[in-house]
C-alpha positions as CSV (number, residue, x, y, z in Angstrom):
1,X,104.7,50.0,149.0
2,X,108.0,51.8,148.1
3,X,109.9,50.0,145.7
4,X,113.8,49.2,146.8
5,X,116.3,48.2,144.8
6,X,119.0,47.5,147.3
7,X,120.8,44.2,148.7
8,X,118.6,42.1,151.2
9,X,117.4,44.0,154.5
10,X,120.4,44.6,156.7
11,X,122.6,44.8,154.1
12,X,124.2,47.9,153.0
13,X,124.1,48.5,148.7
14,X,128.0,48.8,147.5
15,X,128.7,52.1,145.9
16,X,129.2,51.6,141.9
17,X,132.7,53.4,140.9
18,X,132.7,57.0,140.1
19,X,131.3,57.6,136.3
20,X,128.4,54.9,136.4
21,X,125.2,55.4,134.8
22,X,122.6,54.9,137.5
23,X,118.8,55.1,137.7
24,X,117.2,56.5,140.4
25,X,113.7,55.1,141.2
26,X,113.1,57.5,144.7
27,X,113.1,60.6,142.0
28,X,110.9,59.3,139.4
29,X,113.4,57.2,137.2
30,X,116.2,60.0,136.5
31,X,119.0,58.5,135.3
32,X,122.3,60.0,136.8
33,X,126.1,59.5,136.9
34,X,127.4,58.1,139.9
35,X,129.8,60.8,141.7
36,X,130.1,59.5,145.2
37,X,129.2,59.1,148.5
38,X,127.6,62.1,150.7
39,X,126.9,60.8,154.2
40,X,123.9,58.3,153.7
41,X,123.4,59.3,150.7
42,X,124.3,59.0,147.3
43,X,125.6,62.0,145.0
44,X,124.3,61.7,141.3
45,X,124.9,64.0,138.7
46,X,123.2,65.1,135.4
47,X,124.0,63.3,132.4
48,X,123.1,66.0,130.3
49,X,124.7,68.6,133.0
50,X,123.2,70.6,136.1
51,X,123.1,70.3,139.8
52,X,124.0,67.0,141.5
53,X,121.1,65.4,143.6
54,X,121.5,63.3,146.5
55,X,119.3,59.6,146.3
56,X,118.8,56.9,149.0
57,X,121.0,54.1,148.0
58,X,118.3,51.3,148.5
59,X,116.7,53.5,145.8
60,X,119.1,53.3,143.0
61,X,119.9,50.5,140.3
62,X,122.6,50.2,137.6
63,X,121.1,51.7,134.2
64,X,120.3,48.8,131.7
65,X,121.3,49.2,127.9
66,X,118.5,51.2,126.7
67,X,118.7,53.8,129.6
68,X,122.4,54.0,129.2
69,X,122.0,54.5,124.9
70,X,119.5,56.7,126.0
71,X,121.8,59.1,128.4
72,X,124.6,59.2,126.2
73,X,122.4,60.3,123.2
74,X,121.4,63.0,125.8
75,X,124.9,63.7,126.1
76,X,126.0,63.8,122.4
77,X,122.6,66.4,122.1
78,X,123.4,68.9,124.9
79,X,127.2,69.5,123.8
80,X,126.5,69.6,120.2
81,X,124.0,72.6,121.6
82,X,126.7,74.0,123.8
83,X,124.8,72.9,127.3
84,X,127.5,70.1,128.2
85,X,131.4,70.9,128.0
């Protein structure tokens, strides 16, 4: 079975404000910056940089500590090597 992440069936998930460091289980894990709403979908973005992708909300949870340390290290690495502005 899928796993879902989301509030209780029949509830909608809130959106997290612009700039939060999600995870999103429906594409393996990635974590992503939340950049807004797209229809029924999510838009996340690329810590590191690159092309936004769209997740199912029910499919994305707030990064804990270690994922966020992780992404931000990430981060730090790709604009030190001139990927990230």
């Amino acid at each position: 079975m899928p796993e879902r992440n989301g509030p209780p069936d029949g509830q909608e998930p809130h959106p997290p404000a612009v700039g939060t460091l999600v995870v999103d289980t429906g594409h393996g894990g990635r974590v992503g910056e939340f950049r807004g709403v797209a229809g029924p979908y999510w838009s996340l973005r690329p810590v590191s940089g690159g092309a936004e992708w769209e997740a199912e909300p029910e499919r994305v949870r707030l990064a804990d500590r270690i994922e966020r340390l992780r992404a931000e290290n990430a981060r730090c690495n790709a604009r030190s090597e001139g990927r990230v502005l």
